[in-house]
C-alpha positions in Angstrom: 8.1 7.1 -16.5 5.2 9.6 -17.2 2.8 10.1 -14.4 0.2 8.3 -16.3 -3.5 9.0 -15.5 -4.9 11.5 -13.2 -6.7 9.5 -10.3 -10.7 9.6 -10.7 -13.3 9.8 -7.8 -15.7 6.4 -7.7 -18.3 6.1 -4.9 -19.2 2.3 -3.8 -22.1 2.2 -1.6 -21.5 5.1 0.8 -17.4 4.9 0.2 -15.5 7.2 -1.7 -12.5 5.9 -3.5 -9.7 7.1 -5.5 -9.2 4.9 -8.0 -6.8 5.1 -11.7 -7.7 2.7 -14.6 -5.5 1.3 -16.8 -6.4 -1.1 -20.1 -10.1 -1.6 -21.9 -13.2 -0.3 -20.6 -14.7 -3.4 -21.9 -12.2 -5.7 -20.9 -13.0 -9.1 -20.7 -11.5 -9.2 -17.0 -10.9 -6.7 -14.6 -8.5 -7.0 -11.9 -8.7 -4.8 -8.6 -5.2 -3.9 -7.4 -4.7 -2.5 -3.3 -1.8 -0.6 -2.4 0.1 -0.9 0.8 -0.2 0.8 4.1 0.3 4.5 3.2 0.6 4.4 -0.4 -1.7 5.3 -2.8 -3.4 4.2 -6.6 -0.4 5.7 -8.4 1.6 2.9 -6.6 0.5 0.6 -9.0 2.1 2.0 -12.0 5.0 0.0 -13.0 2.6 -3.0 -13.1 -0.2 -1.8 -15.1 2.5 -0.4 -17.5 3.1 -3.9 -18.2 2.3 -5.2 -22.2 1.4 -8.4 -20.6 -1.4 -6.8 -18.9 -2.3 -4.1 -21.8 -5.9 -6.1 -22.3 -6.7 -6.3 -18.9 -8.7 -3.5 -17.2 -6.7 -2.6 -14.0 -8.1 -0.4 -11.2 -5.8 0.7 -8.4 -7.1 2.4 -5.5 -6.2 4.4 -2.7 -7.9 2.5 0.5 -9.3 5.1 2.7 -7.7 6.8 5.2 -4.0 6.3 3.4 -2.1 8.7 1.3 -4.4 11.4 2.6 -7.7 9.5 1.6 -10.9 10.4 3.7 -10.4 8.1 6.6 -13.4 5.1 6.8 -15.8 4.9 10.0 -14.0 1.8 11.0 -10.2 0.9 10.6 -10.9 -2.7 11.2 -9.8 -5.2 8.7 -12.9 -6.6 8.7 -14.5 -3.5 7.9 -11.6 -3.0 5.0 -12.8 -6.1 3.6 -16.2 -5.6 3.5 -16.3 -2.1 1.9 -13.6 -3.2 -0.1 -15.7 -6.5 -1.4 -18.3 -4.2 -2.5 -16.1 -2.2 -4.7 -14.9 -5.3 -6.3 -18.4 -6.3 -7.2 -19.4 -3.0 -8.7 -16.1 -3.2 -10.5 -16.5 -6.4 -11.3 -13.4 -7.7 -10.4 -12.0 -11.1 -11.4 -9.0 -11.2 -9.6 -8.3 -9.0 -6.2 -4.1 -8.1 -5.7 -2.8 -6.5 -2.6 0.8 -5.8 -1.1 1.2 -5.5 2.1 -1.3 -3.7 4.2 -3.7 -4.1 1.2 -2.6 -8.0 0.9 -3.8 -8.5 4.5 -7.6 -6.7 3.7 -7.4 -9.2 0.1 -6.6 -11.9 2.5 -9.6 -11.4 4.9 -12.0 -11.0 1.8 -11.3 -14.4 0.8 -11.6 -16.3 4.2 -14.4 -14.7 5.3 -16.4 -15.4 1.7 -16.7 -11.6 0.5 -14.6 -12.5 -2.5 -14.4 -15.9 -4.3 -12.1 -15.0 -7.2 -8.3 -15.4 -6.9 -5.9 -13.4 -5.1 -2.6 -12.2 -5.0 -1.1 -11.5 -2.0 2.1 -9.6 -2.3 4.3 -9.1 0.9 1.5 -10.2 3.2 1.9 -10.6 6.5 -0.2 -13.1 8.3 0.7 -12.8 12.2 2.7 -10.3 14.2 5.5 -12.4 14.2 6.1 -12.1 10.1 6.3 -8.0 10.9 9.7 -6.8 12.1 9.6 -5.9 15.9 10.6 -2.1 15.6 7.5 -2.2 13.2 5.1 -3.4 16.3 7.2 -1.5 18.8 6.4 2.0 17.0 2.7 0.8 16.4 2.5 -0.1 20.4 3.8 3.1 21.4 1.1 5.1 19.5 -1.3 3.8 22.5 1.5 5.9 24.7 2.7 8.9 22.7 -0.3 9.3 20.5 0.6 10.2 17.1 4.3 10.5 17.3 5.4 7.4 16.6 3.2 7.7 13.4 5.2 10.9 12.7 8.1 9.2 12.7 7.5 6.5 10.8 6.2 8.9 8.2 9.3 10.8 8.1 11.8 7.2 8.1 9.6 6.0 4.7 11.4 8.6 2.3 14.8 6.7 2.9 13.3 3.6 2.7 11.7 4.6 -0.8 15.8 6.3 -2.2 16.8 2.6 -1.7 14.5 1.3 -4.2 15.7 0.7 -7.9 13.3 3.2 -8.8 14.0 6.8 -11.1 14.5 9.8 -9.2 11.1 11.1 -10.6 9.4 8.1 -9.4 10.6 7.9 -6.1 9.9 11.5 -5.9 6.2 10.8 -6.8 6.0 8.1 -4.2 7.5 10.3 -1.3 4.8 12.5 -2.9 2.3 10.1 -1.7 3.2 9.0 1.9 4.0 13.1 2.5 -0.2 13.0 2.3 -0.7 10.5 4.7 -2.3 11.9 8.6 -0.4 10.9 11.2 -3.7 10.7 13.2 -5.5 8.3 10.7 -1.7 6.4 10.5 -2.2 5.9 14.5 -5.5 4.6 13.9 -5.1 2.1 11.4 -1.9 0.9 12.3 -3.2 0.2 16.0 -6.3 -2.1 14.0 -3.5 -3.4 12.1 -1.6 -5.0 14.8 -4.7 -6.0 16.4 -5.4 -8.2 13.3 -2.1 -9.4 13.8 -2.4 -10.5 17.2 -5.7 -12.5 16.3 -4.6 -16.6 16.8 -6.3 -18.3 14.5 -4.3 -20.1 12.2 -4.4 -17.6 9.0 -2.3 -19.5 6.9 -4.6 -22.9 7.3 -7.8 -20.1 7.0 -6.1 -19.1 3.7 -6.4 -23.1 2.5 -9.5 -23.8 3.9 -11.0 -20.8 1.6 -10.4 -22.9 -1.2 -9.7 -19.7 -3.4 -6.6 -20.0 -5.9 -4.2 -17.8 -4.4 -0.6 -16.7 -4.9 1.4 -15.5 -1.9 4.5 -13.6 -2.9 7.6 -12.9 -1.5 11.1 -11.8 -1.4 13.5 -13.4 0.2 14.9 -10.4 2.2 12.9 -7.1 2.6 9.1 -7.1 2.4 8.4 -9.3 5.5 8.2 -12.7 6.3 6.5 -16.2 6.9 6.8 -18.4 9.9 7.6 -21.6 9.2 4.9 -23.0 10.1 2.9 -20.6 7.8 4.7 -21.5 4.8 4.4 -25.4 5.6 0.9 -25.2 5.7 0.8 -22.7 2.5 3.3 -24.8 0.8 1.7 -28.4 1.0 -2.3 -26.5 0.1 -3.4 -27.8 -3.4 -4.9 -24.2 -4.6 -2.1 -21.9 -2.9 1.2 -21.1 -4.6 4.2 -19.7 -2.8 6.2 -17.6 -5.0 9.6 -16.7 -3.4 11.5 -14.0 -5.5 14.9 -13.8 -4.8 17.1 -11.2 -3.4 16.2 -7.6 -1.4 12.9 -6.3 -2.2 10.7 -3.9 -0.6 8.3 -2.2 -2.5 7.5 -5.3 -4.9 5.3 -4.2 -7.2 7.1 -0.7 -7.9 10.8 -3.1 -7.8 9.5 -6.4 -10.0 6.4 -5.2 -12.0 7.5 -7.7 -14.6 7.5 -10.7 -12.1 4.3 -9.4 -10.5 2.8 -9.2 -13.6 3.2 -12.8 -14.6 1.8 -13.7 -11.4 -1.3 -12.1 -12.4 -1.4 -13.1 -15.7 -1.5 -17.2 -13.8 -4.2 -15.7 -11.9 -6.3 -14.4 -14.4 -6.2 -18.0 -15.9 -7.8 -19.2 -13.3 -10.4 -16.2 -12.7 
């Protein structure tokens, strides 16, 4: 794979964002594409390399304060969401997609109203106990050690990224990535991500109650989880699908652009 385009500089209200385009400038639908906690635009690639997608105009960005991306003011979810809403109205986004990290600030845009298009949510976890407990151990001990734990888990992702069915060039272009991240912005928005975690207010019935079509995808081993109450309530909501994809995948839309990409297409249809 070729390293496709060179990331461009976009400013939305008074954020900066890193963003590469993919597809027509005067598409007739746009979809906005967020990467996961520590990755960046170029994460995106396998999926808007898709042909399925060739007449859609994707933008992938890096959300600030990840893959060495000026940091925002305020790490909060919230916050993401709402700075994050605005670029998808400048853009003029149809359809919002996020994995992981960036499925949780899509989630948030939706139940609180920012964004009324569909969503994807890839690898989203809605409560701390959908995130493995070494994950929430190392984020708790930031409040302890201060950025060390961060450092850690910085230097544990490159292993995690050799066991993806990935080519060596790509993989080496990911590490590439996470290498930028700061271990002091990692501290900080880890610690707000947990926080959102802890939050007990049912998300999954939130999710329904938005009344947004959305698509919440997962492996069956690797990217997290759903409790089973989660996927009960997800399961039996009229304008939610679950989409389970079998086997060990981590880094879904890097591993299954293919599968991701139909996922889209079914939610452009409904954009």
């Amino acid at each position: 794979m070729t390293d496709g385009p060179e990331p461009s500089i976009v400013l939305a209200m008074d954020t900066e964002w890193e963003t590469v385009e993919s597809g027509p400038a005067g598409a007739e639908q746009t979809v906005l594409l967020l990467p996961g906690g520590m990755c960046s635009a170029r994460s995106y690639a396998e999926v808007m390399a898709q042909s399925t997608l060739a007449k859609t105009r994707l933008v992938a960005v890096t959300m600030p304060g990840h893959a060495g991306a000026p940091p925002p003011k305020d790490f909060s979810t919230e916050s993401y969401a709402r700075i994050t809403a605005e670029l998808a109205k400048s853009a003029g986004a149809d359809v919002v997609v996020g994995f992981s990290m960036g499925a949780m600030v899509a989630y948030e845009m939706v139940v609180s109203g920012a964004f009324k298009g569909p969503v994807v949510l890839l690898g989203a976890s809605l409560s701390a106990a959908d995130e493995p407990r070494f994950f929430r151990a190392i984020i708790r001990l930031g409040s302890i050690l201060g950025t060390l734990p961060a450092a850690v888990l910085k230097k544990g992702v490159p292993s995690m990224v050799k066991r993806a069915a990935l080519p060596p060039e790509r993989q080496a272009q990911l590490q590439a990535d996470f290498a930028r991240n700061n271990t002091r912005d990692m501290r900080r928005g880890l610690q707000a991500y947990l926080r959102w975690l802890r939050r007990d207010d049912d998300p999954a019935r939130r999710l329904c109650e938005a009344g947004v079509p959305a698509w919440v995808v997962h492996a069956e081993k690797g990217d997290g989880a759903l409790t089973e109450h989660e996927r009960g309530i997800l399961e039996a909501c009229p304008t939610v699908r679950v989409v389970t994809l079998p086997g060990h995948v981590f880094f879904l839309p890097n591993e299954v652009p293919e599968r991701i990409a139909e996922v889209i297409v079914q939610a452009l249809a409904d954009a």
